[in-house]
BALOBA-1460 file (C-alpha; in Angstrom, 3 decimals):
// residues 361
<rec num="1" residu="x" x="-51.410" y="33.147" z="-6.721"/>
<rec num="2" residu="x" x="-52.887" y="29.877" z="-8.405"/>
<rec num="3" residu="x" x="-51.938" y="26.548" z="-7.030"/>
<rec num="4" residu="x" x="-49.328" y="25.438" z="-9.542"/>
<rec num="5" residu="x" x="-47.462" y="28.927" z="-8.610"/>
<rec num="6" residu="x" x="-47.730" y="27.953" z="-4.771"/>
<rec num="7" residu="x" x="-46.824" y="24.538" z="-5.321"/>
<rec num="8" residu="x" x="-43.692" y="25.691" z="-7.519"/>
<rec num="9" residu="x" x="-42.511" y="28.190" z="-4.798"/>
<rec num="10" residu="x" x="-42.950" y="25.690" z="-1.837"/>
<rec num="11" residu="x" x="-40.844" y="22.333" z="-3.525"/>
<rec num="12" residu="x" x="-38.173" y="25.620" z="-4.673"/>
<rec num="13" residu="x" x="-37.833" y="26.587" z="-1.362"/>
<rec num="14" residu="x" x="-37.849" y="22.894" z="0.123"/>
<rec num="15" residu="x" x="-34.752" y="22.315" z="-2.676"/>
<rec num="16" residu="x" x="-32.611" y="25.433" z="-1.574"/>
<rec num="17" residu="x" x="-32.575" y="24.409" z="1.663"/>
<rec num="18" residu="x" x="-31.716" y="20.575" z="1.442"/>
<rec num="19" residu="x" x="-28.512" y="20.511" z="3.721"/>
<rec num="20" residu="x" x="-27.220" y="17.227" z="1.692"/>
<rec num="21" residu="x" x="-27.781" y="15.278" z="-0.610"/>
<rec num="22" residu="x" x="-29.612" y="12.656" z="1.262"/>
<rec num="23" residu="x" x="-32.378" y="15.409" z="2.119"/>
<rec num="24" residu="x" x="-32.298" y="16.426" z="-1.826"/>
<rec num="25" residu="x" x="-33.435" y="13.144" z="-2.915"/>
<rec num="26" residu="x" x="-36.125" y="12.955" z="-0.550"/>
<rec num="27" residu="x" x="-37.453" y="16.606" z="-2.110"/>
<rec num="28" residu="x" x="-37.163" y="14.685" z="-5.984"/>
<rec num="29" residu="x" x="-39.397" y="11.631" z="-4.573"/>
<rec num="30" residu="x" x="-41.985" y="14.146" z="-2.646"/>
<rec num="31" residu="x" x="-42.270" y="15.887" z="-5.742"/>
<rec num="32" residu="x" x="-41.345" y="13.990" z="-9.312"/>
<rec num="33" residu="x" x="-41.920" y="10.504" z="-7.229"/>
<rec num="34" residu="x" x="-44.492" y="7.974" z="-8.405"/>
<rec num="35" residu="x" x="-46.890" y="9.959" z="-6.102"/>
<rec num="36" residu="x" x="-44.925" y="12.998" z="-5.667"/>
<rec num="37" residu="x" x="-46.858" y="16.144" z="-6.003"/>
<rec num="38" residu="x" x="-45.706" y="17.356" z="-9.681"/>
<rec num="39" residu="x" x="-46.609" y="13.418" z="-10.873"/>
<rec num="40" residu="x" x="-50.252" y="13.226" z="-9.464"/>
<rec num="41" residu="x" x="-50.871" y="16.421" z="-11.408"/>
<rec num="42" residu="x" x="-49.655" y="15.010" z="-14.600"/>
<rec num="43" residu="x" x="-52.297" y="11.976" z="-13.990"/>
<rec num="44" residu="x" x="-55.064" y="14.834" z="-13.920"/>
<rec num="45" residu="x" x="-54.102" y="15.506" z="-17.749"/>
<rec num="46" residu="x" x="-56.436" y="12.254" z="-19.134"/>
<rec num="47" residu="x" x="-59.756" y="13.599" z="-17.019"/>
<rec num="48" residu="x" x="-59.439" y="17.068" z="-18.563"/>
<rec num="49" residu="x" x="-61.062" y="18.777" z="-21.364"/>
<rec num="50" residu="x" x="-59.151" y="19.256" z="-24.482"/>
<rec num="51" residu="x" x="-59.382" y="23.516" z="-23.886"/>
<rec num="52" residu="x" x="-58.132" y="22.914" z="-19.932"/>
<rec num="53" residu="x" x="-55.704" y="20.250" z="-21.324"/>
<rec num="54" residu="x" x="-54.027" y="23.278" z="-23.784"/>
<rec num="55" residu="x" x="-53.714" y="25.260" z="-20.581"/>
<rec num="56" residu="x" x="-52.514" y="22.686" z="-17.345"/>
<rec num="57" residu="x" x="-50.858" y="20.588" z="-19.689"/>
<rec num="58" residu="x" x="-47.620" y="23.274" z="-20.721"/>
<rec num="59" residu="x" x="-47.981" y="24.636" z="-16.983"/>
<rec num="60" residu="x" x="-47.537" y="20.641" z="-15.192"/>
<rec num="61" residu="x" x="-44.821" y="20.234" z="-17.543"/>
<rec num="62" residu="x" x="-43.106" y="23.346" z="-17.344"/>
<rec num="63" residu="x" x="-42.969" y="22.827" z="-13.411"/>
<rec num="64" residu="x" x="-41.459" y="19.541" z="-13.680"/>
<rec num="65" residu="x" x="-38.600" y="20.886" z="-16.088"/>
<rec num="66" residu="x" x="-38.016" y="23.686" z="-13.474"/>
<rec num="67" residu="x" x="-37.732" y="21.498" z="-10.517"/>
<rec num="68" residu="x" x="-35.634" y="18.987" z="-12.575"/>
<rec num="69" residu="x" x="-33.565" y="21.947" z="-13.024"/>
<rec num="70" residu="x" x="-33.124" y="23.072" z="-9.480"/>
<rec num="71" residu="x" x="-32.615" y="19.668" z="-8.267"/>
<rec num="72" residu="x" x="-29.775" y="18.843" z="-10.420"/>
<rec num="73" residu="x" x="-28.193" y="22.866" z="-9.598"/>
<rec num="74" residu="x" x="-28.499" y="22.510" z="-5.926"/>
<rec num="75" residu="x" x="-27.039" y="18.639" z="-6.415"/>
<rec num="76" residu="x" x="-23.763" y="20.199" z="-7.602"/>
<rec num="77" residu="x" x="-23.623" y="22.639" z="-5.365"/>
<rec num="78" residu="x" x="-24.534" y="19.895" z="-2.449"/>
<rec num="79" residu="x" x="-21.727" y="17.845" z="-3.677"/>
<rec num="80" residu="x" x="-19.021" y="20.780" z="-4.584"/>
<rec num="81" residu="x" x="-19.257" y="22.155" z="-1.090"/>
<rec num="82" residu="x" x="-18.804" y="18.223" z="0.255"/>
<rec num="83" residu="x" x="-15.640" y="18.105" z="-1.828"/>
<rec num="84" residu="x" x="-14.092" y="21.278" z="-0.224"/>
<rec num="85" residu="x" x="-14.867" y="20.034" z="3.280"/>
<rec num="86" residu="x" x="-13.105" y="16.912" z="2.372"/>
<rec num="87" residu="x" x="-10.267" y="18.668" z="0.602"/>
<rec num="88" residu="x" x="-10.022" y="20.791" z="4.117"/>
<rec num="89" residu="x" x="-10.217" y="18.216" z="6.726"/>
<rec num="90" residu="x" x="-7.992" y="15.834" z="4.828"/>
<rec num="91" residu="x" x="-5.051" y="18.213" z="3.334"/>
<rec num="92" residu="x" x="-1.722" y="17.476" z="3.989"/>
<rec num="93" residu="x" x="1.429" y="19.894" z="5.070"/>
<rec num="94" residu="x" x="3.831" y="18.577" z="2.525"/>
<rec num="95" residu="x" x="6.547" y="19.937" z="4.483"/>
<rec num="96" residu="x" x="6.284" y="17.659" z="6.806"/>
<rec num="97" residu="x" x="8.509" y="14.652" z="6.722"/>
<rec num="98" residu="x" x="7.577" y="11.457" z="5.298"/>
<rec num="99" residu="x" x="7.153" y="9.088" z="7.413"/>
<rec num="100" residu="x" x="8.720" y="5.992" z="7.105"/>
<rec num="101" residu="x" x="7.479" y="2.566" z="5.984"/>
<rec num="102" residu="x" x="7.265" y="-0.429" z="8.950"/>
<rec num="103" residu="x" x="10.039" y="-2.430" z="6.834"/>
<rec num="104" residu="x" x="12.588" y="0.647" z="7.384"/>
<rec num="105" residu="x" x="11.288" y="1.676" z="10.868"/>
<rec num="106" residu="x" x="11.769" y="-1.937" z="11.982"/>
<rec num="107" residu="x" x="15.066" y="-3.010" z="13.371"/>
<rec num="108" residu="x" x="16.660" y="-6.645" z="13.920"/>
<rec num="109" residu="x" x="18.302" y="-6.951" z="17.075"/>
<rec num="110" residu="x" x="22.629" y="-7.336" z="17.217"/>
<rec num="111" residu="x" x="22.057" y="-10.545" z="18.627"/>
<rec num="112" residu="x" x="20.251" y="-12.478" z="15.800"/>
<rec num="113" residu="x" x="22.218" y="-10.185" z="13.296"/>
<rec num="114" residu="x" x="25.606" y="-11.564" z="14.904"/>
<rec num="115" residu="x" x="23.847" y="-15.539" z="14.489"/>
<rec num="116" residu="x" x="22.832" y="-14.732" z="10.863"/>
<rec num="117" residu="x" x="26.214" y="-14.072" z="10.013"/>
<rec num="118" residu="x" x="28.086" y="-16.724" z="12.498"/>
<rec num="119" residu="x" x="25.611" y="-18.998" z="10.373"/>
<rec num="120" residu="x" x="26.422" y="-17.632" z="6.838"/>
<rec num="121" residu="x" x="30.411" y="-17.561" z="7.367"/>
<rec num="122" residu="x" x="30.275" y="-21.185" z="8.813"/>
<rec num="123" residu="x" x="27.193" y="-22.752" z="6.011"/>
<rec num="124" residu="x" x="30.053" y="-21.150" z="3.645"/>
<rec num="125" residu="x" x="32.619" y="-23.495" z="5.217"/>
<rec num="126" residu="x" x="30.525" y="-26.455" z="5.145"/>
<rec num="127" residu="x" x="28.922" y="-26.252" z="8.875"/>
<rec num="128" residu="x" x="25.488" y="-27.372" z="9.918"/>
<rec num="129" residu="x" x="23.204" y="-25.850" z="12.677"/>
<rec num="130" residu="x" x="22.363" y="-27.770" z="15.405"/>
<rec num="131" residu="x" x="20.474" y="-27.021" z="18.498"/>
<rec num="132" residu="x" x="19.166" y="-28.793" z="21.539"/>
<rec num="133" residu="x" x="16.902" y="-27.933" z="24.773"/>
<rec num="134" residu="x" x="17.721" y="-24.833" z="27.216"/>
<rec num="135" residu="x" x="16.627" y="-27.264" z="30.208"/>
<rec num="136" residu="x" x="19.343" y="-29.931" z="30.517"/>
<rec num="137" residu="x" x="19.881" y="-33.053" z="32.569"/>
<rec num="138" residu="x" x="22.952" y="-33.090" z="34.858"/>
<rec num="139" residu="x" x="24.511" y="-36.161" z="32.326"/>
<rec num="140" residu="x" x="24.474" y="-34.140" z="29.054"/>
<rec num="141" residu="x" x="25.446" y="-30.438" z="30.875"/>
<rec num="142" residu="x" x="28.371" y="-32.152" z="33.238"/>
<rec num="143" residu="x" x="28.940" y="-35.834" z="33.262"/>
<rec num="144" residu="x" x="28.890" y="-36.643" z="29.613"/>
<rec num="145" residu="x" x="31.466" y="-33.810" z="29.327"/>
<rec num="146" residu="x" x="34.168" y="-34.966" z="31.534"/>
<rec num="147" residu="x" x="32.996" y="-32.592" z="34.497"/>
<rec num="148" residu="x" x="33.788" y="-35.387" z="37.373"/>
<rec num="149" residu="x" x="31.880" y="-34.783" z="40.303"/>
<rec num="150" residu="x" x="32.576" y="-31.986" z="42.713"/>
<rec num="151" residu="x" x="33.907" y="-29.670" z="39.179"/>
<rec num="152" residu="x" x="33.159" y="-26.156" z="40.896"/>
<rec num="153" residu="x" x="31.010" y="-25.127" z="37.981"/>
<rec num="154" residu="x" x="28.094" y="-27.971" z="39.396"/>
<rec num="155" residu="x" x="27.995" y="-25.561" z="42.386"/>
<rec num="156" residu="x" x="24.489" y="-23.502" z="43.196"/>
<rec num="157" residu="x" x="27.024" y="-20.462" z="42.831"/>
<rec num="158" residu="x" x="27.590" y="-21.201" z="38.767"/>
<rec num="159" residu="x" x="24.442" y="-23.234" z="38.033"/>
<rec num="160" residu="x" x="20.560" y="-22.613" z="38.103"/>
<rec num="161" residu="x" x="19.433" y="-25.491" z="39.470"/>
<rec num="162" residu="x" x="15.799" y="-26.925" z="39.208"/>
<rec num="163" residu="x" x="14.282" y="-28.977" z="42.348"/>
<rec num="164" residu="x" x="14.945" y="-32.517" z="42.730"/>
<rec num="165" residu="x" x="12.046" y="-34.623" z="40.567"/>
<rec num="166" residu="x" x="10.299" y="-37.516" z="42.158"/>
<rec num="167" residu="x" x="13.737" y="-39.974" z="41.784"/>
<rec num="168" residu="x" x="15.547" y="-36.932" z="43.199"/>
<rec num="169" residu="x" x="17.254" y="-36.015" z="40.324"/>
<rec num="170" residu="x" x="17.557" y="-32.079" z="39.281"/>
<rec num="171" residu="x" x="17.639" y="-30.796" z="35.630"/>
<rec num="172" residu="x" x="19.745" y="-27.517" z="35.214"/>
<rec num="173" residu="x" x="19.086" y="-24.812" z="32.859"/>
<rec num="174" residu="x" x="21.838" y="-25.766" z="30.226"/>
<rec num="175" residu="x" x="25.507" y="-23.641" z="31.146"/>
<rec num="176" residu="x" x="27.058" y="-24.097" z="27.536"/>
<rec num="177" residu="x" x="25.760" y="-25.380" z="24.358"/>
<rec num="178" residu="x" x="27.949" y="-28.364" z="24.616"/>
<rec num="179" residu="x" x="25.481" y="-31.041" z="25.700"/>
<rec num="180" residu="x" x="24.093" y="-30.416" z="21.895"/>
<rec num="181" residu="x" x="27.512" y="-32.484" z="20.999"/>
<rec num="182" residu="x" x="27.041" y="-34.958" z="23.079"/>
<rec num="183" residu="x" x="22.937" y="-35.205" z="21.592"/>
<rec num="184" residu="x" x="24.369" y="-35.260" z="17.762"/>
<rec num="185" residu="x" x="27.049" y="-37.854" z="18.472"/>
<rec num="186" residu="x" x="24.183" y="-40.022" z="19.599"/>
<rec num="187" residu="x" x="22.210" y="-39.650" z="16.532"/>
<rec num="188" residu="x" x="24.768" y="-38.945" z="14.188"/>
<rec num="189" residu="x" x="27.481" y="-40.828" z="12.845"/>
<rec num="190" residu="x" x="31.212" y="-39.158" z="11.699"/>
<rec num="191" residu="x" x="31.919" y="-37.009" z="10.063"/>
<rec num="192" residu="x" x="30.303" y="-34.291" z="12.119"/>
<rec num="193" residu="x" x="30.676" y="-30.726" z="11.173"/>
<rec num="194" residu="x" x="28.065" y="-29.020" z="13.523"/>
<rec num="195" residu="x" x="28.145" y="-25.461" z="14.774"/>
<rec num="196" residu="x" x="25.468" y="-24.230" z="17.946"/>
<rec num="197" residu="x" x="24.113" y="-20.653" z="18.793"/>
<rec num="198" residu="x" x="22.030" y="-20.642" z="21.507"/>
<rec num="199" residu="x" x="20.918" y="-19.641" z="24.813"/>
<rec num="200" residu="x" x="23.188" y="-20.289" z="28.376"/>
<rec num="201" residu="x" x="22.554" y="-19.584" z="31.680"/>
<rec num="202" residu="x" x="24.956" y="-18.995" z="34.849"/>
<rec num="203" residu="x" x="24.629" y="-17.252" z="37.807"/>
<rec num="204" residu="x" x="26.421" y="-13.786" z="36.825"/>
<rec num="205" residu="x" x="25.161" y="-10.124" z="36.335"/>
<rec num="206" residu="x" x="27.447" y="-6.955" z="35.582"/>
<rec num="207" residu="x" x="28.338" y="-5.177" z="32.704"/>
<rec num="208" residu="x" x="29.888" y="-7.489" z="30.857"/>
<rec num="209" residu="x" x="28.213" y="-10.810" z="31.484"/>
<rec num="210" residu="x" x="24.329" y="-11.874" z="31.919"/>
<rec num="211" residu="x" x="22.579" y="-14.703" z="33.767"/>
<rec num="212" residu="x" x="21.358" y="-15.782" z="30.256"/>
<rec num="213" residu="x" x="23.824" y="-15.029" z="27.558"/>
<rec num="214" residu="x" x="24.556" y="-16.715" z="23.805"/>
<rec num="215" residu="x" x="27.123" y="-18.655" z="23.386"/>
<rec num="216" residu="x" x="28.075" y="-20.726" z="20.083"/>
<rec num="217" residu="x" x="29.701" y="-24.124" z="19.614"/>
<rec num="218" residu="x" x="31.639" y="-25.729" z="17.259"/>
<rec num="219" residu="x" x="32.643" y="-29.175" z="16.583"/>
<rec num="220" residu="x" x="34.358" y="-31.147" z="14.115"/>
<rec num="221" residu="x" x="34.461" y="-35.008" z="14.171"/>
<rec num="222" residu="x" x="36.454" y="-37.245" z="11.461"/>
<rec num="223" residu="x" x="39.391" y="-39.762" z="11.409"/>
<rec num="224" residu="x" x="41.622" y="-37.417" z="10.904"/>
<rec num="225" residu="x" x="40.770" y="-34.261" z="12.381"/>
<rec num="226" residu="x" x="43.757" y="-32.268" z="13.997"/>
<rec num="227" residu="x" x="44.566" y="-29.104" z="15.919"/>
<rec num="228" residu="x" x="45.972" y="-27.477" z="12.146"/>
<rec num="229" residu="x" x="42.544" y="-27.728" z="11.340"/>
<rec num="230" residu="x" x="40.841" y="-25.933" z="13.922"/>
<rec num="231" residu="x" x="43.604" y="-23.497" z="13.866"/>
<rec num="232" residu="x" x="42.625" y="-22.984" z="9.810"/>
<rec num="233" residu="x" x="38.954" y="-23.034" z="10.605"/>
<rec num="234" residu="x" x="39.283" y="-20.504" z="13.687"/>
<rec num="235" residu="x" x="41.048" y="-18.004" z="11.500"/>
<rec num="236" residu="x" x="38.808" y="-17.877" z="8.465"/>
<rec num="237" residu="x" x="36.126" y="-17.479" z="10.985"/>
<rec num="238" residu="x" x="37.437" y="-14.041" z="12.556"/>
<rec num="239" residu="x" x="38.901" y="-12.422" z="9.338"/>
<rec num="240" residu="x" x="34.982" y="-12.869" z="7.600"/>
<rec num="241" residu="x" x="33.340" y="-11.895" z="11.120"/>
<rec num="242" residu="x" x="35.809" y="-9.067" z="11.803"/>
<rec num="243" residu="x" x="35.719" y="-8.691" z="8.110"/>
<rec num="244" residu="x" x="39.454" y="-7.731" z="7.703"/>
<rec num="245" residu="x" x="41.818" y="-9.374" z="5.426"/>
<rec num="246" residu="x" x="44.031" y="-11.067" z="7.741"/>
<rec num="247" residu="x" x="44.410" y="-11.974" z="11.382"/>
<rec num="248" residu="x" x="47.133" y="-12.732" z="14.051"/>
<rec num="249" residu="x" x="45.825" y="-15.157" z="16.462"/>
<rec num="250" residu="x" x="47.650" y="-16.867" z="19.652"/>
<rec num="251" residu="x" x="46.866" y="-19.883" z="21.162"/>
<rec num="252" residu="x" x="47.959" y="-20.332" z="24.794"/>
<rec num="253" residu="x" x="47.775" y="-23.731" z="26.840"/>
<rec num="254" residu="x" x="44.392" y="-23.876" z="28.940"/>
<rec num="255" residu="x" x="42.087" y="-26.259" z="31.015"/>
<rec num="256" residu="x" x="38.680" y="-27.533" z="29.944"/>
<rec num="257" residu="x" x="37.383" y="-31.047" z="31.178"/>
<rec num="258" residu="x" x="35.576" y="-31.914" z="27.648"/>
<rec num="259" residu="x" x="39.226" y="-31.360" z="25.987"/>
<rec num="260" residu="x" x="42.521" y="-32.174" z="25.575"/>
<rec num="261" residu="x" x="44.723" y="-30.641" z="25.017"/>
<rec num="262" residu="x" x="43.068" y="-27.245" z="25.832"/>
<rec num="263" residu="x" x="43.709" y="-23.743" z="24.414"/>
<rec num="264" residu="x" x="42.246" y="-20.332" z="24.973"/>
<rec num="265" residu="x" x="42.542" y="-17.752" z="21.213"/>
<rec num="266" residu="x" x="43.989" y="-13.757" z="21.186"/>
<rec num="267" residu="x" x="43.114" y="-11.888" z="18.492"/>
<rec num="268" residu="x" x="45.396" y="-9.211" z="17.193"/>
<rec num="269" residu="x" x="43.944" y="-6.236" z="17.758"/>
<rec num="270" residu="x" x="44.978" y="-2.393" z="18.406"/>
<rec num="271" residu="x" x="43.553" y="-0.168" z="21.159"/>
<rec num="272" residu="x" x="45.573" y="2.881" z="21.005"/>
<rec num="273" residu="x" x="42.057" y="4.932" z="20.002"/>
<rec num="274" residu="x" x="40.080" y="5.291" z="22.993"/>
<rec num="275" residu="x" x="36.312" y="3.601" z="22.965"/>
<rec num="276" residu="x" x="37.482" y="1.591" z="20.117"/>
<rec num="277" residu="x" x="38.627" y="-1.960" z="18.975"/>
<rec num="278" residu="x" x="40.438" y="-2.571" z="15.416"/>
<rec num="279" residu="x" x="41.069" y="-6.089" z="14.629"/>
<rec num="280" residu="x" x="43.427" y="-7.046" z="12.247"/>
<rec num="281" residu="x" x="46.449" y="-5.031" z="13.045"/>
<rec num="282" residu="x" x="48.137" y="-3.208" z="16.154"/>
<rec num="283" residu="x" x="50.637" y="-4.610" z="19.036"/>
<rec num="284" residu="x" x="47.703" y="-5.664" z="21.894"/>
<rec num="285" residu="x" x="46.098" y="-9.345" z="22.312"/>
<rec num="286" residu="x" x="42.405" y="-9.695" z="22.758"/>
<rec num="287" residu="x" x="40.953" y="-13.341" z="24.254"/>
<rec num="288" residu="x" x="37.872" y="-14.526" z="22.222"/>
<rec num="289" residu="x" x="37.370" y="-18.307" z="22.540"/>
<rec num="290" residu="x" x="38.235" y="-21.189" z="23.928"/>
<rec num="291" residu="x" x="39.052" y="-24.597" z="21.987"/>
<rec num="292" residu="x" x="40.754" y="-28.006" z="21.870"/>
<rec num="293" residu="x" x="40.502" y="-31.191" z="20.844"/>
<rec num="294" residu="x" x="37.744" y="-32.910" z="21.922"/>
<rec num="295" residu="x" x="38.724" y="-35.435" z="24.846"/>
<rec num="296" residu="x" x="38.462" y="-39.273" z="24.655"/>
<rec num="297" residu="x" x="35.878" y="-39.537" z="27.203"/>
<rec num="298" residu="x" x="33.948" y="-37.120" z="25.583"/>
<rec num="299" residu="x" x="33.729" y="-39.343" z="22.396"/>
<rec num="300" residu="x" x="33.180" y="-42.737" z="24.200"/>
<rec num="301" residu="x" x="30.056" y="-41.063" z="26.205"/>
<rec num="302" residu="x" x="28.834" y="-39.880" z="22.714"/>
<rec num="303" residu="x" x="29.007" y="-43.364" z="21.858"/>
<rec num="304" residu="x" x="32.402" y="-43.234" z="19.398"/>
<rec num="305" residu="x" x="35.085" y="-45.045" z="19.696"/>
<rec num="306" residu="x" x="38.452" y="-42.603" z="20.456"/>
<rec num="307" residu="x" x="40.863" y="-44.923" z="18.779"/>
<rec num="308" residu="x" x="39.125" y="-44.635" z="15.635"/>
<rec num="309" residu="x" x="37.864" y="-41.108" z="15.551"/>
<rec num="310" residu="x" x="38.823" y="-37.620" z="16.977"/>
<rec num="311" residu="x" x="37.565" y="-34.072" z="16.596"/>
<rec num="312" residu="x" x="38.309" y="-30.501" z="17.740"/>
<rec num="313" residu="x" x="35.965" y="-28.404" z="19.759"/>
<rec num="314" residu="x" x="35.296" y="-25.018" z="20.640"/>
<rec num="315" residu="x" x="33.126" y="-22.419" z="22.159"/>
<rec num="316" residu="x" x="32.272" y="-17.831" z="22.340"/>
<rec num="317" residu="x" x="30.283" y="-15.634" z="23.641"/>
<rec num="318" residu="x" x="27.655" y="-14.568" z="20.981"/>
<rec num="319" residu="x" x="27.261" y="-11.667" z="22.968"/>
<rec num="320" residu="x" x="30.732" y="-10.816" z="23.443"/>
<rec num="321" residu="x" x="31.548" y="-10.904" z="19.524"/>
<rec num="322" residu="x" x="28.375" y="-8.502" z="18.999"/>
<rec num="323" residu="x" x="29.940" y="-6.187" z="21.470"/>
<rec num="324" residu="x" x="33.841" y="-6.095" z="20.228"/>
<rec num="325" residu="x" x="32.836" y="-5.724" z="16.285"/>
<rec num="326" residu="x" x="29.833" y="-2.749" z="17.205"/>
<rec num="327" residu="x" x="30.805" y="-1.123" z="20.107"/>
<rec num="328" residu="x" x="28.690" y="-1.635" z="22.412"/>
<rec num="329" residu="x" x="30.288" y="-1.058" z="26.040"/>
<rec num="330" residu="x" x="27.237" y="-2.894" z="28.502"/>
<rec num="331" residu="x" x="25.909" y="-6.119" z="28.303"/>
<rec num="332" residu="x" x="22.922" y="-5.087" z="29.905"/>
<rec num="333" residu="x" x="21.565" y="-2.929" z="27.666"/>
<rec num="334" residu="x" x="21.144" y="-5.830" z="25.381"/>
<rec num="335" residu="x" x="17.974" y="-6.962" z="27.080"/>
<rec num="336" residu="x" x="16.522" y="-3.548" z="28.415"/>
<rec num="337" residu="x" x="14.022" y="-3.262" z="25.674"/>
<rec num="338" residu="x" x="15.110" y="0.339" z="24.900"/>
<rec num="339" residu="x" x="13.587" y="1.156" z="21.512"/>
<rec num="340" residu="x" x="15.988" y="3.548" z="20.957"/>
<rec num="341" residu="x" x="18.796" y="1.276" z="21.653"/>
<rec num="342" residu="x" x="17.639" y="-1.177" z="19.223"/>
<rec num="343" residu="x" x="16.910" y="2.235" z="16.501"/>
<rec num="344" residu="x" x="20.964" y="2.910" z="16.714"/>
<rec num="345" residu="x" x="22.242" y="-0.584" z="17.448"/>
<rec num="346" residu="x" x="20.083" y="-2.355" z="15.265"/>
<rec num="347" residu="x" x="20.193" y="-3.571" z="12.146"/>
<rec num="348" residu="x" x="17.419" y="-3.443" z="8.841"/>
<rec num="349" residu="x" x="15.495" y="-6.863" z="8.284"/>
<rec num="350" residu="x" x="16.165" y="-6.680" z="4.798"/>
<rec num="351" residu="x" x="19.757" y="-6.387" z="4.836"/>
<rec num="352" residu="x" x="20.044" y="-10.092" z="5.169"/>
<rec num="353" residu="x" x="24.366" y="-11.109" z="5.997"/>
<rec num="354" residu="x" x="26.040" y="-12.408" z="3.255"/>
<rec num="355" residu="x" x="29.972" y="-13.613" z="2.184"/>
<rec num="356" residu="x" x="29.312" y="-11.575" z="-1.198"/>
<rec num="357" residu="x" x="27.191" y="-8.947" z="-0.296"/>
<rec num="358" residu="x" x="28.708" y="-8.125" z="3.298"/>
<rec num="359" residu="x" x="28.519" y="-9.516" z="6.751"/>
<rec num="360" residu="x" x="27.015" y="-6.115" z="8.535"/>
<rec num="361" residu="x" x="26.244" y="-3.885" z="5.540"/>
């Protein structure tokens, strides 16, 4: 066997068994490289005689044709084998469900679904937000609200108190959003048309009331401001919230330091199915809020003047409204961090609450 025939049968066999592509190209530079093999045989052409020239010169040339050849075969095959291990360890069982993208899996919780659309109905009636600090000072969470000293609700009982600072004072973590009207009648003069979700805190844990909760205040300031107008305001409220077309509501005489006079709201509602809560209609009475005007004292520690403006006032349970128009039955559950809770109960964060597209659609 002459040398070119060895040569041939050696770089053949070192092509067939190249287990990639990456060991392929290293055969093509041993053997058609600058100083591959095949290439320093083509430099012996020039040093040849014209008769040996005739002979070596076809022979070189033919092996480098034949090992271009079975380089760019066993290339293909290299990289159509590659391709059906892909297609293998990357198929898909299309009977499978598709799985679902974040925005759909995700889920906004009842709570700031409820706000969005306490803040939609009341933006519609000309309301602003306003909000103010969870940690209170005993002035702005009792004694700028007409709560004279020894009220029950500044017991350790009702109240989570903080320990006395260094002039012995104690700040409370807030029990109703109403200091925030006390803060806005300070900074703002009438008219005042504020509304203000937020966090409250008593001492209280079963299945229908948390040691922090949501509650949401209202209040109106103006010169002329009356107890028609709340009622008007109150009732456009629940038939967008409850989304019904009309509402019965009953106001019954009540107590509240920060008002006067005081009333506590029913709500129409029918009970007859059992687990359930229609609004709107029936023969049973449902309590929902409390409200009144706002008292004088009130507006002279906000720093108005009661003989030349009054307002109305009133406050709910954020929570409590979630549960009546959804159903849920426990309080609780609202801050167990159940996943699957939230899945059922919860709302889509696209679906933002509107008057014209739909409160809870």
């Amino acid at each position: 066997m002459s040398e070119l025939e060895t040569l041939s049968t050696a770089i053949m066999a070192e092509i067939e068994q190249a287990p990639d592509e990456q060991a392929l190209e290293a055969v093509r530079l041993s053997a058609l490289g600058k100083k591959g093999s095949v290439s320093e045989r083509l430099k012996t052409l020039g040093s040849m005689t014209p008769e040996e020239r005739q002979v070596m010169g076809p022979a070189i040339n033919g092996l480098k044709a034949k090992v271009t050849e079975a380089l760019v075969a066993r290339r293909t095959e290299l990289r159509d084998a590659a391709i059906t291990a892909r297609l293998a360890a990357e198929k898909i069982d299309v009977t499978l469900p598709v799985r679902t993208a974040p925005a759909e899996r995700g889920r906004i919780h009842p709570i700031s679904q409820v706000i969005d659309e306490i803040a939609a109905i009341f933006g519609d009636l000309g309301f602003a937000i306003a909000e103010g600090p969870d940690i209170e000072t005993d002035y702005y969470n009792f004694t700028a609200l007409n709560f004279p000293e020894g009220h029950p609700a500044r017991e350790m009982h009702d109240t989570f108190f903080f320990n006395p600072d260094e002039k012995g004072e104690r700040k409370v973590l807030r029990t109703h959003t109403s200091p925030v009207q006390i803060r806005t009648m300070e900074a703002q003069k009438p008219p005042i048309r504020i509304v203000i979700p937020g966090k409250t805190y008593r001492q209280d844990s079963d299945a229908t009331h948390s040691p922090m909760f949501h509650q949401l205040e209202g209040l109106v300031v103006d010169k002329t401001a009356n107890v028609a107008n709340m009622k008007w305001v109150l009732e456009e409220f629940c038939k967008a919230f409850f989304e019904v077309p009309s509402v019965k509501m009953r106001f019954r005489p009540s107590y509240f330091p920060f008002t006067e006079p005081s009333l506590e709201v029913d709500i129409q509602c029918d009970r007859s199915r059992p687990g359930e809560v229609r609004f709107g209609e029936g023969n049973d009475w449902m309590e929902i809020l409390g409200c009144g005007m706002v008292h004088p004292n009130v507006l002279r520690y906000g720093g108005l003047d009661p003989d030349e403006y009054q307002g109305f006032a009133w406050g709910m349970g954020i929570d409590r409204l979630a549960m009546l128009k959804y159903g849920m039955p426990d309080l609780r559950a609202f801050f167990d961090a159940d996943v699957r809770w939230l899945t059922h109960y919860g709302f889509r964060p696209l679906d933002i609450p509107t008057l014209f597209g739909g409160l809870s659609s």
